[in-house]
N, C-alpha and C positions, 0 to 999 in steps of 0.2 A: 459333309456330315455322314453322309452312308460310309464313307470309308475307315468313318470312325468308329460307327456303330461297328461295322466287321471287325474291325481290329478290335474292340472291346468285346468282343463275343470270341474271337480266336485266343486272347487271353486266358477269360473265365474259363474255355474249354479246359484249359492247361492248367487253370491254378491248382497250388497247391498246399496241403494242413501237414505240416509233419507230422515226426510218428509219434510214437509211441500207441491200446486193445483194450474194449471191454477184455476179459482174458481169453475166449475166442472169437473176438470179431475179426472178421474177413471182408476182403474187396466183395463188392457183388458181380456175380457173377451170370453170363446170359444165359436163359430157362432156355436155349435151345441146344445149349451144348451136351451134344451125344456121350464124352466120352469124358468120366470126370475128371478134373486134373486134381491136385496132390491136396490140396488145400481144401476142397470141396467132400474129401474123402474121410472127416475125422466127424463120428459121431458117438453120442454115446449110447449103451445099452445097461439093461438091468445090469446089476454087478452080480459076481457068482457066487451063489450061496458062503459065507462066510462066517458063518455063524459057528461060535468056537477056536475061532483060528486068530491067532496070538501076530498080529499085525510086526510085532518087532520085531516079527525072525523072517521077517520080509524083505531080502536085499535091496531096497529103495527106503529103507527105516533110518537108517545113518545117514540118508540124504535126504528127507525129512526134517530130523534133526537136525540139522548144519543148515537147512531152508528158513526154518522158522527161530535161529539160530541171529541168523543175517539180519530177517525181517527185525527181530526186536532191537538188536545192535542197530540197525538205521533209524527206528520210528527213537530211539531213545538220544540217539548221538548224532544223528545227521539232520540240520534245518535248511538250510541249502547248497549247492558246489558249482562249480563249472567243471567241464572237462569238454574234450576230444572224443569223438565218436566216428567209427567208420563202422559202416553198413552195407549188406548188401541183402535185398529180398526177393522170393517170387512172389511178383502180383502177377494173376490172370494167368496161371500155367506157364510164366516168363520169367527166368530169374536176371534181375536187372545188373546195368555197374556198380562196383565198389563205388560211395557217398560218402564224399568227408564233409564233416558237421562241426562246429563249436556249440555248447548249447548252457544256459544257466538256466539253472532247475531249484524255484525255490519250493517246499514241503507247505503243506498247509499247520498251522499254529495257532492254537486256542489257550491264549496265555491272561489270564487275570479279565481285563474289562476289553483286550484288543483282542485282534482276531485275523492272522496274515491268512491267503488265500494259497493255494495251491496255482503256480504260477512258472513258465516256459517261455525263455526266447532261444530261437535257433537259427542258426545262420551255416548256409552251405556253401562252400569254402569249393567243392569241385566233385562233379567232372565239371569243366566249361559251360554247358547246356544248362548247369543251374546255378551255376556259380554266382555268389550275391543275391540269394532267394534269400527269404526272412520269415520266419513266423512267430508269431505271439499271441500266447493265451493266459487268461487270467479268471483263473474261475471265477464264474457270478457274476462278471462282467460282459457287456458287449452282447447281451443272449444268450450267453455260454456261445458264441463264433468266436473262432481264430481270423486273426489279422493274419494275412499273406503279403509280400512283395515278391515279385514272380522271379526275377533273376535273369540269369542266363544271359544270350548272346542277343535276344529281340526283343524292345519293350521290358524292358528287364526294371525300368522305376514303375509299374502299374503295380497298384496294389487294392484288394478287396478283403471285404470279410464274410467267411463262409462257415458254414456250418463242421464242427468235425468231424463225424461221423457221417457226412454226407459219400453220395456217389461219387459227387467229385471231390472230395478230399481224400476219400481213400484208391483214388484211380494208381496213386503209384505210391502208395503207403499200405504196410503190411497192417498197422496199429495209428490210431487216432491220435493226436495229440495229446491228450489227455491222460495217456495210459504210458507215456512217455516217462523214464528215468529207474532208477535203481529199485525204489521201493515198487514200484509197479510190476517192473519184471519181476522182482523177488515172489510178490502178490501172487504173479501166473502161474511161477513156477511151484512156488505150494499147492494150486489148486490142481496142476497137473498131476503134479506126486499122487496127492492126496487120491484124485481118479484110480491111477497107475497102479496104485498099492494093493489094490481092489481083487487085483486077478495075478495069475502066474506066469510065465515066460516070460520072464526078466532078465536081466542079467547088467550088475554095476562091479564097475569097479574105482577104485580112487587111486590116484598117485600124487604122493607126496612132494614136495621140491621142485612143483612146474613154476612158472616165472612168466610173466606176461609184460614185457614192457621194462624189465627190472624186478617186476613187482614179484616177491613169494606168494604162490598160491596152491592153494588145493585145485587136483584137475579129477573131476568128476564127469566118467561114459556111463550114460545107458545105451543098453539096447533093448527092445523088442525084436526079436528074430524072425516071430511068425506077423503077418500082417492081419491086424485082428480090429474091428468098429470100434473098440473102446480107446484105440492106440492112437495118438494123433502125431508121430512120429516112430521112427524107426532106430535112427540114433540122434542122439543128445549129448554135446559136448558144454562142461559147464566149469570157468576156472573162478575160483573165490578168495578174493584177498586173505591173506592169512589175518592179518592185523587189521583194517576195518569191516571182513566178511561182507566185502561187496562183490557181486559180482562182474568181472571186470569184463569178462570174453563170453560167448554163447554159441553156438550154432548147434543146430536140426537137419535132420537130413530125413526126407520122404524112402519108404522099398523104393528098390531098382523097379523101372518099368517093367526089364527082362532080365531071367537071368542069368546073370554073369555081369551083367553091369552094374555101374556103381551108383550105388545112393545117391538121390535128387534132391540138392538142396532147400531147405526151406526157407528159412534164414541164419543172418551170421550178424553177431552184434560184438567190436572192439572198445573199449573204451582207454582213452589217456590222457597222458598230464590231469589228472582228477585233482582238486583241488575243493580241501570240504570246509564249511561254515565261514566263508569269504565275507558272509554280511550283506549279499544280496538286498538292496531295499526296491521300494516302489519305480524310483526310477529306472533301474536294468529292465523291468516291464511296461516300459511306456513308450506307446508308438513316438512320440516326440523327442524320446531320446537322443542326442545332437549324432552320436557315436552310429545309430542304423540309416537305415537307407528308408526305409520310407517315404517319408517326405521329400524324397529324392522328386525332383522336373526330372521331365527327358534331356536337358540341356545341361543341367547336373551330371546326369549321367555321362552323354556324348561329350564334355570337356574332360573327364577323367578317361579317356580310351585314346 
């Protein structure tokens, strides 16, 4: 019995909520650390006087535009998709492995006398270490907790439900479950601009005729050159589908520490094989689903190895 209690507490240590942010929520971080890392470093301040000054002749205004652009093209045409996702984040001053994901993402729906939920399952596909992890959340349900199935090479059928926004769901998640998928990133990334647009040292440019995967897309840089509190990165890479104005690709990059060195990464988000309004119903979101691992025994597991 004790070595089970340990082994069920060496679990929970590890479990985990995938991703998806309030638009800046962050890992917590220990009050004792001296020396802040990249993450810990983005606040905001009053904006600078701005009074009279014509926002559109602001190089981040066409990317604004093409933001809220995206956002209404998804809340109008997108109910739910699958796709392919590879990630790579720094939690805790650490940027982690490339994370390949499959994930179905259904949108929340207030149609006549029904009412669908805002609703994510994810399954991690590799590196090894978590391969066959599972999460599911289903808003309104459950306490607002995600279902986990831990994965990986140990105890990999355990599974709990934790809170998402907890300490330990976001121990190795940049972004909570919850804030997971296209409309949400699109969400952050207005609220960014919108900050951005505020002050000066900027610098966008766009180019036409990038391709992610096959796909045509617009590939949209910022930068910020000088390192300023209202900046919560440095550079910004952003590609958007031409034809459904999604965005497919992301990455951030933190200032050099020193310099002459290169930009620290913040995060980097891929997406593929995307596939929209599939039909998602209740069942893709239920832990009983015969297709997940949940309900997986250990002897379940140990006969498939």
């Amino acid at each position: 019995m004790e070595r089970q209690i340990r082994t069920w507490f060496s679990f929970v240590s590890l479990a985990f909520a995938a991703v998806g942010s309030s638009s800046y929520v962050l890992a917590e971080e220990p009050t004792i650390e001296k020396k802040p890392r990249p993450e810990q470093l983005t606040s905001f301040t009053t904006p600078l006087d701005t009074v009279g000054v014509d926002r559109s002749k602001h190089p981040l205004y066409p990317a604004l535009l093409l933001a809220e652009k995206s956002l209404e093209s998804i809340e109008k045409n997108v109910k739910d998709y699958t796709c392919n996702m590879v990630r790579r984040e720094r939690i805790a001053g650490k940027v982690g492995n490339y994370e390949f994901l499959h994930a179905k993402i259904r949108h929340e729906q207030n149609e006549g006398a029904e009412s669908v939920p805002f609703s994510v399952y994810l399954r991690f596909d590799k590196p090894t270490s978590i391969a066959g992890r599972e999460a599911l959340f289903v808003e309104g349900e459950h306490a607002g907790k995600v279902f986990v199935r831990r994965g990986g090479e140990r105890m990999a059928y355990m599974s709990t439900y934790i809170k998402p926004d907890s300490r330990l769901a976001m121990k190795e998640n940049r972004y909570p479950i919850t804030e997971i998928g296209f409309k949400r990133m699109v969400e952050r990334l207005v609220g960014i601009i919108e900050n951005d647009i505020q002050y000066d040292e900027c610098q966008v440019k766009f180019f036409k005729g990038a391709k992610v995967n096959g796909i045509p897309c617009t590939r949209i840089e910022v930068t910020h050159p000088i390192k300023r509190d209202h900046f919560t990165f440095h550079k910004a890479t952003v590609f958007v589908d031409d034809k459904d104005k999604l965005p497919v690709a992301y990455s951030s990059y933190y200032w050099p520490e020193r310099e002459g060195e290169e930009p620290r990464l913040l995060e980097e988000y891929i997406f593929t094989n995307i596939q929209l309004n599939v039909g998602l119903t209740d069942a893709d979101f239920d832990r009983d689903n015969p297709e997940y691992g949940f309900n997986r025994k250990a002897e379940d597991v140990a006969s498939t190895n």
